[in-house]
N, C-alpha and C positions, 0 to 999 in steps of 0.2 A: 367677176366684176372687172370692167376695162378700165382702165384710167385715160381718161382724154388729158393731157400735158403739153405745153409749151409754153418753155425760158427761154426769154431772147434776151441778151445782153450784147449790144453792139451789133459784131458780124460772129458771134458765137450763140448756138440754140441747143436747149436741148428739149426733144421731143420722142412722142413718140411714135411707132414706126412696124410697120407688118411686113415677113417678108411678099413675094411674090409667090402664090401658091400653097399660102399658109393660113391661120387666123392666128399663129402665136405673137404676142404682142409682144416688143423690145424694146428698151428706151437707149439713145443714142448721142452725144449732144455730137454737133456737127459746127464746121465753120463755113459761113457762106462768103463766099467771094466774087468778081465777076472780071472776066477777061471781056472779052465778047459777048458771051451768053451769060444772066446770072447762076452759077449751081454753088453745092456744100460739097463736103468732103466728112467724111468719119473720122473726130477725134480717139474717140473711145464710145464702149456701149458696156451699158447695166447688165448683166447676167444675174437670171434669178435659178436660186437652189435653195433648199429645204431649211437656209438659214436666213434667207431674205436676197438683196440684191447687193452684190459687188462690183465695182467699177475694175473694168478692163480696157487698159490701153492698145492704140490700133498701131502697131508700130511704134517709134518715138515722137507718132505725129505731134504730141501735146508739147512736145519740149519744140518744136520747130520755131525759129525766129521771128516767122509771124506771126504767131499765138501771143497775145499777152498774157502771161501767168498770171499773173493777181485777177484778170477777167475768169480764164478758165477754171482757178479753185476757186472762187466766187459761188458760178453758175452750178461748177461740181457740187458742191455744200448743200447748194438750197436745192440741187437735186436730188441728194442721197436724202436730207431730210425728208421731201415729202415721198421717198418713196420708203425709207422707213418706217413714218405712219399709215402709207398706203398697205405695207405691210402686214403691221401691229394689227390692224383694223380688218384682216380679211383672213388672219391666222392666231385662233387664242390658242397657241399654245403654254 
């Protein structure tokens, strides 16, 4: 079962995301920003194993000065939640 997902909080999201050439699903939050063209950038991404999903940071992006921290553990929270009941709900162990 897929989870279709997206938190937007501000210019922080977190969603979810296929690679190129793949069907495995990842979830990601990203920060969007815009110079010129609008695009995001990879904060960190959910890694799933055999005990559920663990947040993995992408470098020290999360600590960078223009993240706001109280946004990004916000958005982290209510995404580790629902991917814990997404979880719970597709593994009785």
């Amino acid at each position: 079962m897929k989870l279709k997902l997206n938190i937007t909080l501000d210019d922080l999201e977190m969603r979810a995301a296929t690679p190129l050439n793949s069907d495995k699903e990842y979830f990601e939050i990203v920060k969007w920003t815009t110079t010129t063209t609008r695009h995001c950038y990879t904060l960190a991404v959910f890694d799933q194993d055999k005990e559920g999903y663990n947040l993995r940071f992408i470098g020290n992006r999360p600590f960078d000065d223009k993240i706001r921290s109280t946004d990004f553990w916000a958005i982290t929270k209510m995404a580790q939640a629902i991917l814990d009941l997404f979880w719970s709900r597709n593994h009785d162990d």
